[in-house]
C-alpha positions as CSV (number, residue, x, y, z in Angstrom):
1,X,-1.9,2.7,10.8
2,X,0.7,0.1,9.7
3,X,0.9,2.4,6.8
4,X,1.7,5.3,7.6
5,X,4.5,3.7,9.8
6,X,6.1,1.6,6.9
7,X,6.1,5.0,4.9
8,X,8.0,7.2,7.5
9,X,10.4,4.5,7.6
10,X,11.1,4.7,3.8
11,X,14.6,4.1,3.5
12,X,16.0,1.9,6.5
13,X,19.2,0.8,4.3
14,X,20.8,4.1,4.3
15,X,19.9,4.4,7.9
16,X,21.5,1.1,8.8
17,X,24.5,2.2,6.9
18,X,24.5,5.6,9.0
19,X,24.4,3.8,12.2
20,X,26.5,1.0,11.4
21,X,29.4,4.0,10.5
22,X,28.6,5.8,13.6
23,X,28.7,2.3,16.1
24,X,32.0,1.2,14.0
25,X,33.6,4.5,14.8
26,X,32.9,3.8,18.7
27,X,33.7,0.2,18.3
28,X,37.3,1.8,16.9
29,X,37.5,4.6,20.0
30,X,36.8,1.5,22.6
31,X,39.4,-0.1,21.2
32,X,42.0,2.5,20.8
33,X,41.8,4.8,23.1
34,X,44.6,7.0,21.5
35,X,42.1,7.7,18.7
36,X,40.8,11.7,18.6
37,X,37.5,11.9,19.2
38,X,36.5,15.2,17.9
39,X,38.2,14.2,14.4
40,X,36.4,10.6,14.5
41,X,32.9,12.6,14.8
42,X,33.7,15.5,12.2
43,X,34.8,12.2,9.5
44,X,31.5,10.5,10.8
45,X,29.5,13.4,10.6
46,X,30.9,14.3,6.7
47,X,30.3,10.7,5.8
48,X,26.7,10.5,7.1
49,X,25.9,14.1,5.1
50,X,27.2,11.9,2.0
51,X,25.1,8.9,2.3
52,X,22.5,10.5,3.2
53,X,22.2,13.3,0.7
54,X,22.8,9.7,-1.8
55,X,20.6,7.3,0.0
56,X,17.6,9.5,1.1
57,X,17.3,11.2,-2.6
58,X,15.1,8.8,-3.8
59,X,12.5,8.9,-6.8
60,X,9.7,10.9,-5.8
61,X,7.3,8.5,-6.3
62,X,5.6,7.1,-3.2
């Protein structure tokens, strides 16, 4: 069982940089309040297509 776990989670680092961009981004919005929101989320969301088409394209081997 603790296999099939570890292999659904087969690339945590490019998930930890997804959600460290997405809790930065509301770290910033706490902070600021001026900040837009909507234009935060569209640059969060086009940044987390990026790493992840980079980070979750991995060999193919398993």
């Amino acid at each position: 069982m603790l296999k099939e776990f570890i292999l659904f989670i087969k690339y945590p680092y490019t998930a930890g940089v997804i959600a460290t961009v997405w809790l930065g981004s509301a770290v910033l919005m706490a902070i600021n309040h001026d900040l837009p929101i909507v234009a935060m989320v569209i640059i969060n969301m086009a940044v987390s297509v990026v790493i992840a088409a980079v980070g979750f394209t991995g060999s193919k081997e398993v």
